[in-house]
N, C-alpha and C positions, 0 to 999 in steps of 0.2 A: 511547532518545530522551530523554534528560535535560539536554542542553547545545546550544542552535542552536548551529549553523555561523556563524566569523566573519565570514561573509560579510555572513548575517542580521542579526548585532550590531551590525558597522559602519552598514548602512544604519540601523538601529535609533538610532545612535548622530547620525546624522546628524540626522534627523528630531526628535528631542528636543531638541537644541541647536537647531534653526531653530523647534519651535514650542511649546518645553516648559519646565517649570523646572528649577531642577538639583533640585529633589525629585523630579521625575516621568518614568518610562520608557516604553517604546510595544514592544508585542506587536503584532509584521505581520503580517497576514491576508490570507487572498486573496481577499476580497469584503466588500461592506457587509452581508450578508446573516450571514456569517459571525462579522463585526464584532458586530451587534446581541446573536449567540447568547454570545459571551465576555463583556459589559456584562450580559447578564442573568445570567450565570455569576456574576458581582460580586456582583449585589446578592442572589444568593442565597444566597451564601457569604457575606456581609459584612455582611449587613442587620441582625445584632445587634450588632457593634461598632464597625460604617462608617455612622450615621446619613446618610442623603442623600448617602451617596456614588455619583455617577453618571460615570465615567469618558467621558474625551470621544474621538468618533470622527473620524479627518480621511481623508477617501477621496481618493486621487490617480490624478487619470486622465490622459491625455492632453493639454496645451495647445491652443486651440480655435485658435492661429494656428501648431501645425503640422502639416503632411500626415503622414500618415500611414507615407507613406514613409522618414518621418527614424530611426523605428525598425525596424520590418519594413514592406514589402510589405502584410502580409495585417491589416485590421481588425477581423478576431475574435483574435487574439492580443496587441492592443493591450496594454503595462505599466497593471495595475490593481490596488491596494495601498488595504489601508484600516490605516490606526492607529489602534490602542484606547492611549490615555495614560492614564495612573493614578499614585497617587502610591510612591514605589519601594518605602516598607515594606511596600506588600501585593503584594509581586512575586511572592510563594507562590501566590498566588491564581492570575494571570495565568498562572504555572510549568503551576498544576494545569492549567488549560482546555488550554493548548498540548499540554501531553504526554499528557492522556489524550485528548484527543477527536481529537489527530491533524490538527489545520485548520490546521495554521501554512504558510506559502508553504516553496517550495523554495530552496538556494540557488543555483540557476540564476536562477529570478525575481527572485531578490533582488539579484544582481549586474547582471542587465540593468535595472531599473527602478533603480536605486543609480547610477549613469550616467545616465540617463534624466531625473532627478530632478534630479542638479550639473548637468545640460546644458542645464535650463529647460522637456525637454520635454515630463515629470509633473509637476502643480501638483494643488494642492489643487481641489478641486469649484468651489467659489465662485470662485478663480483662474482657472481657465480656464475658466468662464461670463463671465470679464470683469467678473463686480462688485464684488470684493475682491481684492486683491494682496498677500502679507503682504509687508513690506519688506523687504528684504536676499534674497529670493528672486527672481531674473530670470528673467521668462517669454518672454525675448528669444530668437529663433528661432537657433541656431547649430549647428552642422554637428554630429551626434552623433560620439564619439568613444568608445573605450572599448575591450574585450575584440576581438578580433581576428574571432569566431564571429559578434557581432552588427552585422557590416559587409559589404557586399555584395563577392561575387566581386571579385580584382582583375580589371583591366585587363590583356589579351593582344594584341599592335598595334593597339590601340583599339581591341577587342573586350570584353565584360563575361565573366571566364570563370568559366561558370554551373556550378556542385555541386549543383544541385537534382534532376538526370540526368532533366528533362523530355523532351530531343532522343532518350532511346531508343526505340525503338517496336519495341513484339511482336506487333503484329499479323497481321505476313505473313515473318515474317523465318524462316529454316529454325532446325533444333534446333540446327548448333554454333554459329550464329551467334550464337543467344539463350543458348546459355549460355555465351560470349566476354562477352557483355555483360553476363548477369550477373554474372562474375566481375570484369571492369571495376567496374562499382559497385561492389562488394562494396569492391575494394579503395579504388575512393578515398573512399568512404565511411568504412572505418575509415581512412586516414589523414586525412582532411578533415571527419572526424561533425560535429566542431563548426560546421561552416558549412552543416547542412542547410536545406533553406528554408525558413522554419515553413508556407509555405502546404500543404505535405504532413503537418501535424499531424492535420486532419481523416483523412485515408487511414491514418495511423498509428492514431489508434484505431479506427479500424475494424478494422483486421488484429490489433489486440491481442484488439476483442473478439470477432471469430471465432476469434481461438487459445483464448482461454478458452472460448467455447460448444463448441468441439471441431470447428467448420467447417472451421482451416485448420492444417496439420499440417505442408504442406511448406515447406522453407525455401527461401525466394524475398522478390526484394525488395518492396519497399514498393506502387512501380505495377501490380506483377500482383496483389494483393489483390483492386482491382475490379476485372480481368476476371473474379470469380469469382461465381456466381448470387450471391441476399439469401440466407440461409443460412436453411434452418426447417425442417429435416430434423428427425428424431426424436434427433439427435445424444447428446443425453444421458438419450434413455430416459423423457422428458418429454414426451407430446404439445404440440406448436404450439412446443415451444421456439426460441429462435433466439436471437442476437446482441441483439438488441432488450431480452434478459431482463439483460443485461449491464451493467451499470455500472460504468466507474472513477472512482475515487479517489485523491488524491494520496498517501496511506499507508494502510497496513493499520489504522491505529488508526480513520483515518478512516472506514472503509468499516463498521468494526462499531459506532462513534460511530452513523454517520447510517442505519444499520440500524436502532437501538436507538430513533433519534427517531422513522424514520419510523414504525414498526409503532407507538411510542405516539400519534403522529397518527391512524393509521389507527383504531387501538382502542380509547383511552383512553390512561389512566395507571393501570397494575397493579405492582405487583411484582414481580420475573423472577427466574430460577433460572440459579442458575451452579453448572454443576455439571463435577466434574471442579476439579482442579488448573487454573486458566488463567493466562496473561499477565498477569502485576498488573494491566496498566492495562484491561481488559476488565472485571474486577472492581470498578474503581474506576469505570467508565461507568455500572454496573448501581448501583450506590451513592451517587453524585453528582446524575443525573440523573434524574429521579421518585422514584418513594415508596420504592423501596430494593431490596434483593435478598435474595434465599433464597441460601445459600451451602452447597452440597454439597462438598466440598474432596477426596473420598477418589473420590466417583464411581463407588460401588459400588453391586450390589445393594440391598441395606440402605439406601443414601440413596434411591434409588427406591422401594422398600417406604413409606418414611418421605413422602416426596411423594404418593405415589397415597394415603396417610391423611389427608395436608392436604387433598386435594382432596377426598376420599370427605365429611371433614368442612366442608367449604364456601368453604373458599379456592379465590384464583383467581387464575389468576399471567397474565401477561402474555407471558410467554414462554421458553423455557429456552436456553438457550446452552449453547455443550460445543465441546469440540476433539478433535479427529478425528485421528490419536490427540494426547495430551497431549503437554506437554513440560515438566520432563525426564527424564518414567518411561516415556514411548511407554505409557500404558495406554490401553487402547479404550473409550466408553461402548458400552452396550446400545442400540444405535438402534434397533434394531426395538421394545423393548419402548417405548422413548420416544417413538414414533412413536403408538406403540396408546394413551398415556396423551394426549399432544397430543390427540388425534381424539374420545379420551372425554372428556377435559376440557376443550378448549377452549381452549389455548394455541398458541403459532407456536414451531415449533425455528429455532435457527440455529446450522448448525455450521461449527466455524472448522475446514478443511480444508488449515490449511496446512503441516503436517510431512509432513501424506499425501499432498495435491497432487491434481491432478481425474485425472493419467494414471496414477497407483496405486491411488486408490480410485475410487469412483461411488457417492457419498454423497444427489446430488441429489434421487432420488424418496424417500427418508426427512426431506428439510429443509422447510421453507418458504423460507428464504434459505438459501445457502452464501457465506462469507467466506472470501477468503483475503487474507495477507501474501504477495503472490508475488515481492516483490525477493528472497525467500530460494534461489528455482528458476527462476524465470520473469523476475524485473524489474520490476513494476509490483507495484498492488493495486486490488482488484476484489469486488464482490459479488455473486449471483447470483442467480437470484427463478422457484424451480420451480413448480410448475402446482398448488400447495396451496389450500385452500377461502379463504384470505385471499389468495390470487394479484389476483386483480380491485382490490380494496379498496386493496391496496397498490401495485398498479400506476397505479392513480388519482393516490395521495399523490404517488408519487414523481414522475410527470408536472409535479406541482405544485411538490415541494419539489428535486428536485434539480439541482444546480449543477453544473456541468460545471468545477471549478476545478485540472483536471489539468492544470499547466504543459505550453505546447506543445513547447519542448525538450526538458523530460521525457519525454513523449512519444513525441518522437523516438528520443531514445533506448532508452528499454524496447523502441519495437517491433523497432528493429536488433536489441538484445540477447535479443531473446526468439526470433530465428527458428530457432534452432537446440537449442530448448529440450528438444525432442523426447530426440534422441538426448543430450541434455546429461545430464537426468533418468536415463535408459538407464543412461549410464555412471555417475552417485552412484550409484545403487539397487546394480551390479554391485560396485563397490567400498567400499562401506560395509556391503554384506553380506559381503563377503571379511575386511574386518577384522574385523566383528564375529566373524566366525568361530575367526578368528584369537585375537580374545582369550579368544575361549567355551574355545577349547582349552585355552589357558595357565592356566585356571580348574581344571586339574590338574596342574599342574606351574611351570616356571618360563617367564617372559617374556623374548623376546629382542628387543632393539630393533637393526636395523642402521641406523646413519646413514651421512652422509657422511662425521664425525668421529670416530665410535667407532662401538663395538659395547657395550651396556648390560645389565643381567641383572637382573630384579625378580622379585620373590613372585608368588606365585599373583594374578590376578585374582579380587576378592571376589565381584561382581553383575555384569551384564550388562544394559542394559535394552536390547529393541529390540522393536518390534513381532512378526518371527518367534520371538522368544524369552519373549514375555509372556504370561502368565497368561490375557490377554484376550484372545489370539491369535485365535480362533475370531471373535470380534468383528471384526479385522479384515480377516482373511479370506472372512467374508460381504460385505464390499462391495471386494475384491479385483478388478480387471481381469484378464483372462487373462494378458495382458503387462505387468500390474503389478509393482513390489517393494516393499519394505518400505518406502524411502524412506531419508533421506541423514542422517537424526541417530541417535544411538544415546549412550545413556550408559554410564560404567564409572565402579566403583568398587572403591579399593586396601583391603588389610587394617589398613593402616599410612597416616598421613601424611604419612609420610616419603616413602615408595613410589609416591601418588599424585602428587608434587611431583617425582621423580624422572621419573616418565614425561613431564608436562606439560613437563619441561624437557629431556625426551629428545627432544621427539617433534617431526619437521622437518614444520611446516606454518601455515598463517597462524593465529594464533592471535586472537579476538575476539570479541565480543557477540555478533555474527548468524550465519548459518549458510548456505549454499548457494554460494559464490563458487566462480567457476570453475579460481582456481588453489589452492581446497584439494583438491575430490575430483574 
């Protein structure tokens, strides 16, 4: 996450020419609430070299003389955008709050409200209250125009032809009929995704957040999610758990951001422990925001011996963090023992669960939260909030603090893409343990790569990391699922540099930052 999309720029770009100087830039957010936390991010960052610098916020909602119809149908997914301007040398600043804390809008929201905005039908707050109008910006009512997805059905003999697939109905209809239909869907779905109807955003998350409580497993479209009871089964080995415990988020960074906030809401302002190797920017959350962090890096015994003596001696931490396993040595922490240190001292765990995933491991009754990144396996991202003695306290906050700012297109899409997550996972776990296997062997002999273009011969394999093969195996094996695997990352390393640049550019498959995409494994 180091560079928006030009989607975001352009609109970004737009906006500061209609209400900025050429000194000053604007980071787009997806609420004023949001807004206010990046401005105080400033002056906490800035306040010894930016005297009185107060960046200004311009929230853009809807024009009050158009219906509602001119962009979507539905008034909960109305274009809503706030801008924080500032001036451009502190752009590092603005860089930081974006990337680490994960709040920036998407570039779906950003192309529809970027439209929205040239079409007169986003204005600024006070514009469309009708008591200020800045000039050169028309709040004059005209026909939206734009991306092909954010336009209603065309016309079929004067008929409106509807992609929303309201007209199915399962309720009395026999088995092949219902799954004729669902396969209809399915298919014009993917070839039509982009014209879903966002009044189906509500049912979309709902069915993502039964996939993550572990209520909904089977792959089925979006309308048969409700016909399925409120989910509050024991599903994840948590008494009273449900769907309810669920929350998304528009990125993984964000879901551990507003973890980190809330639990300081709920508790104070402590100091936290990061332990384990993690994601830079998770380290940079625990660092930036409140009084600082405990930095465990190796995530070994020995850094817990060392904590259970800070705490014997009177420190008190706010809460510990860890990844479930790491990346990019797949090593496991001690959750059980971290669990018995929490309990005796008094701190909340959160473990970031996302190389292992909730269908590999069953980390929840050891967490107080569980976080994941799930676009890496799943599509989306999400937090999770187990039945721990801060359960109550922080179900409160979040009542209070949380924003629902997951784009509804987004949305849409995770849930499509997530239904068949199930057997997706299934197949990484089988074939990522097949290659690992494969290399573990060549770790006595020579490596052979067959391609489509050649055939390759390399040295021994040096290391191997993988969960099945690590040191701390037993760690994660204790919160193993029967039909769990190890999961879909695995690292290697060559003897030579020469060797490892020779595979990287042997090797036929998508190569890139993230990890879990369906046409790599």
């Amino acid at each position: 996450m180091a560079i928006p999309d030009k989607r975001i720029t352009s609109f970004a770009l737009t906006l500061t020419e209609q209400y900025a100087t050429p000194d000053e830039w604007a980071t787009l957010l997806p609420s004023h609430n949001v807004a206010l936390r990046c401005v105080s991010f400033f002056q906490d960052q800035c306040q010894s070299f930016i005297p009185g610098l107060v960046p200004r916020i311009i929230d853009l909602i809807p024009a009050a003389n158009a219906g509602r119809e001119t962009i979507r149908d539905q008034a909960d997914v109305e274009p809503m955008v706030s801008a924080v301007i500032y001036p451009k040398k502190y752009s590092s600043v603005a860089k930081s709050f974006w990337q680490h804390s994960g709040e920036g809008i998407s570039s779906r929201q950003a192309e529809l409200c970027h439209r929205a905005f040239i079409d007169g039908f986003l204005v600024p707050r006070v514009a469309a209250d009708g008591v200020c109008h800045d000039s050169g910006h028309s709040a004059t009512r005209r026909s939206l125009k734009g991306p092909l997805r954010y336009q209603k059905g065309k016309m079929v003999n004067g008929v409106e032809d509807d992609l929303s697939f309201k007209s199915i109905s399962y309720a009395s209809a026999p088995k092949e009929r219902r799954r004729n239909a669902d396969e209809s869907a399915q298919f014009v779905e993917e070839r039509y995704g982009r014209n879903l109807d966002f009044s189906l955003a509500g049912k979309a998350k709902l069915a993502i957040r039964r996939r993550i409580a572990g209520g909904l497993t089977a792959d089925v479209t979006i309308d048969r999610t409700t016909e399925l009871a409120h989910s509050s089964l024991d599903i994840r080995q948590v008494p009273g758990f449900s769907e309810d415990d669920v929350y998304l988020f528009p990125s993984g960074m964000s879901s551990i951001f507003n973890t980190h906030r809330i639990i300081m809401a709920c508790r104070g302002e402590m100091r936290s422990v990061c332990f384990g190797f993690p994601y830079i920017d998770t380290l940079k959350i625990l660092e930036k925001w409140g009084p600082g962090c405990q930095f465990y890096g190796n995530g070994s015994a020995k850094d817990l011996d060392d904590l259970e003596s800070r705490c014997q001696g009177g420190e008190r931490f706010l809460a510990l963090f860890c990844e479930f396993p790491g990346n990019p040595l797949l090593k496991c922490p001690d959750l059980s023992r971290i669990r018995a240190l929490a309990d005796r001292f008094d701190f909340a765990v959160v473990v970031d669960e996302t190389i292992g995933n909730f269908l590999n491991i069953h980390v929840l009754p050891q967490a107080d939260v569980v976080v994941s990144s799930l676009t890496k396996v799943f599509s989306g991202d999400s937090n999770v909030m187990g039945g721990s003695r801060f359960y109550d306290c922080m179900k409160r906050t979040m009542d209070v603090e949380y924003e629902d700012n997951y784009w509804a297109e987004d949305a849409l899409f995770m849930e499509r893409n997530s239904r068949d997550f199930v057997s997706r996972i299934a197949r990484i776990n089988t074939n990522a343990e097949a290659i690992c296997n494969c290399l573990k062997a060549s770790a006595f002999g020579q490596l052979t790569i067959h391609t489509s273009l050649t055939t390759a011969d390399f040295g021994a394999v040096n290391d191997i990391y993988y969960p099945k093969y690590s040191s701390t195996r037993h760690f994660y094996d204790q919160y193993r699922k029967p039909t769990g695997g190890y999961g879909g990352l695995l690292s290697v390393t060559f003897r030579t540099r020469l060797e490892a640049v020779a595979f990287y550019d042997a090797l036929e498959t998508a190569k890139g930052p993230s990890l879990g995409t369906n046409f790599t494994l």
